[in-house]
C-alpha positions in Angstrom: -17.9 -2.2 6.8 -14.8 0.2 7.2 -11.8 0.3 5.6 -8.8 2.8 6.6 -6.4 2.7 3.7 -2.8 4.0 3.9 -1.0 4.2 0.7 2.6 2.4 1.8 6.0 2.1 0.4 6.4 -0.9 2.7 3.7 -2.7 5.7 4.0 -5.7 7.8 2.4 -7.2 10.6 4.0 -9.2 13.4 2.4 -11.6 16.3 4.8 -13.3 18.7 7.3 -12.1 17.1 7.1 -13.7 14.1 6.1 -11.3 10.8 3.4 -12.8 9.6 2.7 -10.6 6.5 4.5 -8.0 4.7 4.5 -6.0 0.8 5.7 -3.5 -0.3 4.3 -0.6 -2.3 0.6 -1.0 -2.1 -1.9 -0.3 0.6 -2.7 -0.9 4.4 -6.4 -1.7 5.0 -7.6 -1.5 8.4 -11.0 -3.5 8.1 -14.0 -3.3 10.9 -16.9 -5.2 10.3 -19.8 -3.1 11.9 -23.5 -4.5 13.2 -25.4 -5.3 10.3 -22.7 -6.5 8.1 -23.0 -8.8 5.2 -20.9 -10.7 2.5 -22.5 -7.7 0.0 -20.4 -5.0 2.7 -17.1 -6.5 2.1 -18.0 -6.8 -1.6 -18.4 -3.5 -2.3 -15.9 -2.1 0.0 -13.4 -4.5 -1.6 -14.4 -3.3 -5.1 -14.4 0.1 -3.6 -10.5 0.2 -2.0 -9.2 -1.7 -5.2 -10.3 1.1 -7.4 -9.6 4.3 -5.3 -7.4 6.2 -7.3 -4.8 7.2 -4.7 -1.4 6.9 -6.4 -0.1 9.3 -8.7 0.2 9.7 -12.4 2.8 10.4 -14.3 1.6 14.6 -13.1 1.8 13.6 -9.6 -2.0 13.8 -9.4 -4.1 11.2 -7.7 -5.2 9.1 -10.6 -4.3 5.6 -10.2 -5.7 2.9 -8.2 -3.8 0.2 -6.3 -4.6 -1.9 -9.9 -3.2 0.4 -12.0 -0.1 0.3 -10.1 0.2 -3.5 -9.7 0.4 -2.5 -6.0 0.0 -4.9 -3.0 -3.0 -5.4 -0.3 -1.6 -6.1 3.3 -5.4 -6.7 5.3 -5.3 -5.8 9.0 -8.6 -6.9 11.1 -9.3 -4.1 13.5 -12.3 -4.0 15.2 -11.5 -0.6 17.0 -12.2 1.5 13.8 -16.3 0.9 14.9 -15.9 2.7 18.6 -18.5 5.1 19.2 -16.3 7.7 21.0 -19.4 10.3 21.3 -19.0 10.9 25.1 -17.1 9.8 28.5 -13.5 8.8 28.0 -13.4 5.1 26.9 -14.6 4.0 23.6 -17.8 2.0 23.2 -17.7 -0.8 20.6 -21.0 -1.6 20.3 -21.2 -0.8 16.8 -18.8 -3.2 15.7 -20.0 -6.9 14.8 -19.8 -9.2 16.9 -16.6 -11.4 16.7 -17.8 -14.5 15.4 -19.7 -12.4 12.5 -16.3 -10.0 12.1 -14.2 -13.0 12.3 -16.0 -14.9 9.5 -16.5 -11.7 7.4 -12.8 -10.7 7.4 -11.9 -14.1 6.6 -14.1 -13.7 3.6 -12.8 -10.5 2.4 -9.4 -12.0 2.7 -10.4 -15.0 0.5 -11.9 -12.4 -2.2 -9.1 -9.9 -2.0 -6.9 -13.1 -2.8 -9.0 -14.6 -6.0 -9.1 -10.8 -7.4 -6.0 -9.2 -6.4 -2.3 -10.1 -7.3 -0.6 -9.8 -3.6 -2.5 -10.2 -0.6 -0.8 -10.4 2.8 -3.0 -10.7 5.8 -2.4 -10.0 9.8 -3.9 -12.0 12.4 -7.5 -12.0 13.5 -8.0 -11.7 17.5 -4.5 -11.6 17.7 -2.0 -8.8 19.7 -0.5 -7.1 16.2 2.5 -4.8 15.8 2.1 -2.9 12.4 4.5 -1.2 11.3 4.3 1.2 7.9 5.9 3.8 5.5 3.1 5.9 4.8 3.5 7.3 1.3 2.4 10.9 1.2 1.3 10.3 3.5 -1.6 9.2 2.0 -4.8 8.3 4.5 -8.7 7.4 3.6 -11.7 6.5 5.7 -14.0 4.3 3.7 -17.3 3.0 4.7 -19.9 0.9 3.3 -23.3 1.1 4.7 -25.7 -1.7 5.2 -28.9 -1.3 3.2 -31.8 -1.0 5.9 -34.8 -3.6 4.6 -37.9 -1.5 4.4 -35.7 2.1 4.4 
């Protein structure tokens, strides 16, 4: 499973028009389930994001997760972040899971993030999104979480 964070001052997402979520100082997760996937994935990149120390201290450094700042999770489903972009000039996106399996995954996350974490705001799965975003920083991390091969 992949997660792109961006540490934000402010994110929403709007479909049709209307803004369906928004927060403020926290972070943007892009989230693509891959082929292969599982409910253990989103665990432990959920686990992962919320304690990624990318905020600073009271140095500057890097030293605070989005936890230790009381920061907000705004979850963006985007299926793009699997393309396999190795050769020709259009993405393939066979590595990403198939939409049912994504679907059912990110909608999983989502519940989790929102039994663990304070504020959760959420786009819209399979829908047209406009995000917009104040990137802190900016501030931008590709995080990934394998799938354990049975028998590897």
């Amino acid at each position: 499973m992949i997660g792109l964070i961006q540490r934000v001052t402010r994110a929403s997402v709007v479909v049709e028009g209307k803004e369906v979520g928004a927060i403020g100082n926290g972070l943007l997760v892009l989230l693509c389930a891959e082929r292969g996937d599982s409910v253990r994935e989103a665990d432990l990149l959920l686990t992962k994001l919320r304690g990624y120390r990318v905020f600073g201290d009271a140095e500057g450094k890097m030293n605070r997760s989005v936890v230790d700042v009381d920061g907000a999770l705004l979850l963006v489903p985007q299926f793009t972040l699997a393309a396999d972009t190795r050769s020709g000039t259009r993405p393939s996106f066979t590595p990403a899971a198939a939409p049912d399996e994504a679907r059912r995954l990110f909608d999983y996350f989502l519940t989790q993030a929102c039994q663990l974490h304070g504020t959760v705001a959420a786009g819209v799965f399979g829908a047209h999104m406009e995000v917009s975003l104040t990137n802190d920083g900016p501030v931008t991390f590709w995080l990934q979480v394998k799938p354990v091969e049975i028998g590897g």
